[in-house]
C-alpha positions in Angstrom: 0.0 0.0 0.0 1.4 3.4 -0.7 2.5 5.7 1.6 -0.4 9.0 2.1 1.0 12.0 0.7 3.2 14.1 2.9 3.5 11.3 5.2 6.9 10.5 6.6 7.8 7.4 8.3 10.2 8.6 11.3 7.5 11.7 12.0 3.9 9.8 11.3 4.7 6.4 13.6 6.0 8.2 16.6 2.7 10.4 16.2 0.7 7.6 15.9 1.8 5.9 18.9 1.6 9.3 20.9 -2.3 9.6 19.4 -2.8 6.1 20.4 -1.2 6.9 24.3 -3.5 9.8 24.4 -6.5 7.8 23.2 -6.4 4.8 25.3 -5.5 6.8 28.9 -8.4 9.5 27.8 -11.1 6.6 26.7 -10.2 3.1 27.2 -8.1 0.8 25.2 -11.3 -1.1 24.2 -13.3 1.9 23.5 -10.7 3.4 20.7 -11.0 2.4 17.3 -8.1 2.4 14.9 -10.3 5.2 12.9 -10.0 7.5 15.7 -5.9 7.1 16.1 -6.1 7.5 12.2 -8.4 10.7 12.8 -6.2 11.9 16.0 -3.3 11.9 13.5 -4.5 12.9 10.3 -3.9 10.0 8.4 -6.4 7.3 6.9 -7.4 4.5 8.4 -5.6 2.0 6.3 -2.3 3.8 6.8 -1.8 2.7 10.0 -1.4 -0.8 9.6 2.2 0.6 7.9 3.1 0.8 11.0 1.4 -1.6 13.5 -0.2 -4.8 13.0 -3.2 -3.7 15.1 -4.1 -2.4 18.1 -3.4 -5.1 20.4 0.2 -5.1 19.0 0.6 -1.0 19.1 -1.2 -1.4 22.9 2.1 -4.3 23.6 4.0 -1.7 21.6 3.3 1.3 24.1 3.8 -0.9 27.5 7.0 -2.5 26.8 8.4 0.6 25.5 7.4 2.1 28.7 9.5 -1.0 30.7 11.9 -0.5 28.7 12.7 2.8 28.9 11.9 2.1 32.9 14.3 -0.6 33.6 17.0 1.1 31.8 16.9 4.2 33.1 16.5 2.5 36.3 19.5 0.4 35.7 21.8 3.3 34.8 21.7 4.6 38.3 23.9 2.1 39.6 23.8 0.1 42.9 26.6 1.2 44.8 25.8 2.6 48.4 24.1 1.2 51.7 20.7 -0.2 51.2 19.3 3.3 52.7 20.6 5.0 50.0 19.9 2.4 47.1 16.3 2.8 48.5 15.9 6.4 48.7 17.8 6.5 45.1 14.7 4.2 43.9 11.8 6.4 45.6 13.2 9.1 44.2 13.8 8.2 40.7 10.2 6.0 40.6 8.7 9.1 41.4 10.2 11.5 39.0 10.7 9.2 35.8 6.5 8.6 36.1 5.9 12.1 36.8 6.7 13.0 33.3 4.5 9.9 31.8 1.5 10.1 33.6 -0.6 8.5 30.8 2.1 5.8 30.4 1.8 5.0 34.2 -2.1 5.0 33.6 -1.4 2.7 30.9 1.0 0.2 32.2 -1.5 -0.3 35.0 -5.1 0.2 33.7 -4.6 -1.9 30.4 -2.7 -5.2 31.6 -6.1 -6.4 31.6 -6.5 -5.6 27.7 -3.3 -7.7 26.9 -3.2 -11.0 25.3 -2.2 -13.2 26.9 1.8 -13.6 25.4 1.4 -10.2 25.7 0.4 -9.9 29.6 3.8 -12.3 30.5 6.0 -10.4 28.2 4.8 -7.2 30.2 4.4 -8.8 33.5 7.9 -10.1 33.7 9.0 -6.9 32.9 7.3 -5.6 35.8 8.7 -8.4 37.7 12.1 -7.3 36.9 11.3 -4.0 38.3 9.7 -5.2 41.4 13.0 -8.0 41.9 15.4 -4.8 41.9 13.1 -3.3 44.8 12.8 -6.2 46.6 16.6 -7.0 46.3 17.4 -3.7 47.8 14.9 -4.4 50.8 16.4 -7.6 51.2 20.0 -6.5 51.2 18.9 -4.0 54.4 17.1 -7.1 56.0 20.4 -8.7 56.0 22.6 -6.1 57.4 20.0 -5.0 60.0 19.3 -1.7 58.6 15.6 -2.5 57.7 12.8 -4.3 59.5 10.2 -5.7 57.4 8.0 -9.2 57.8 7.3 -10.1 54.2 9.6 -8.6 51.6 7.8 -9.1 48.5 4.6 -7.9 50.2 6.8 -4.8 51.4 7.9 -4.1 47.3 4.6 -4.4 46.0 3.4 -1.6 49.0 6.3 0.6 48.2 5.9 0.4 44.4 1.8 1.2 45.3 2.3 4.1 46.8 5.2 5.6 45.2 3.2 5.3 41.9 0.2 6.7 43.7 1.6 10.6 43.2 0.7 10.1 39.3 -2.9 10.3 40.2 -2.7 13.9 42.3 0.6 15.2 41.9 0.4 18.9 39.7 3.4 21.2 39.2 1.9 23.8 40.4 0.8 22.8 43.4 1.6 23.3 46.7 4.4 21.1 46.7 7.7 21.0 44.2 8.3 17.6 42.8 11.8 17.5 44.8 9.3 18.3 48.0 6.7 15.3 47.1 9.7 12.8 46.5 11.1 14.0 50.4 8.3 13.6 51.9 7.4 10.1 49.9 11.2 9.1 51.4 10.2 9.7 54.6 7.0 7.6 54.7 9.0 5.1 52.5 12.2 4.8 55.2 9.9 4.7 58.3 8.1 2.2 56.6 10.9 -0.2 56.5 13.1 1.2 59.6 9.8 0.8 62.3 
């Protein structure tokens, strides 16, 4: 199929994914139509499928390019330093890398559900990876005696909760600076593990 006129490859499929985001945190991953990400962008329907399969694969598309970008980000901040400051490193950094993809968060959370199944593990083992570099950090402080906590994976999965949790209120021009939110979210986080 030819190409629509005045389309370009590297400027249309970014748009289309970024339409598609958009679409599916506004309405619903079920409730958008290919048609309306062709409208969104400009382009006709049948132009899409230059670029994505369908919608189930752009919706796998737009989550594991979201864990991606997560676990290497998150992986290029190192793990040197006491457990205390691995953890505070990771509530920190959760909390400002989702603050700039609010709809992505909304996403990766809202629309697991909408994922096929070889889809769902892809993405859930991804998450999984996430949650094991938490978890080994909380482990590593049970061990040395710097954190007290009875259940580990149940601690991670609390921490990860409410640390993702300032994507539904947080607004930068609130009362609070981001740099405020992510102290007092260390706080609540260290106590959490310390008492």
């Amino acid at each position: 199929m030819a190409r629509t006129t005045g389309s370009h490859s590297e400027i249309t499929g970014p748009r289309i994914r970024e339409a598609a985001l958009r679409l599916f945190a506004r309405h619903g991953y079920a409730a958008v139509s290919m048609r309306q990400i062709a409208t969104e962008v400009g382009v006709q329907a049948g132009a899409l499928y230059n670029y994505t399969a369908d919608k189930q694969s752009l919706l796998f598309s737009l989550m594991r390019g979201h864990m991606d970008e997560l676990l290497a980000a998150h992986a290029a901040l190192g793990q040197d330093g006491s457990p205390t400051a691995r953890l505070e490193r990771f509530t920190r950094f959760h909390i400002s890398f989702h603050a700039d993809r609010p709809q992505a968060v909304f996403i990766s959370y809202m629309e697991l559900r909408s994922l096929e199944p070889n889809n769902f593990q892809i993405i859930e083992a991804l998450r999984r990876d996430y949650e094991d570099a938490l978890e080994s950090i909380l482990r590593d402080g049970m061990a040395g005696g710097d954190f007290t906590i009875a259940d580990p994976k149940i601690a991670t999965l609390a921490v990860i909760a409410m640390l993702t949790g300032v994507n539904t209120w947080y607004r930068s021009a609130g009362r609070l600076s981001l740099e405020e939110v992510e102290q007092v979210y260390w706080d609540m986080v260290h106590r959490s593990v310390t008492e």
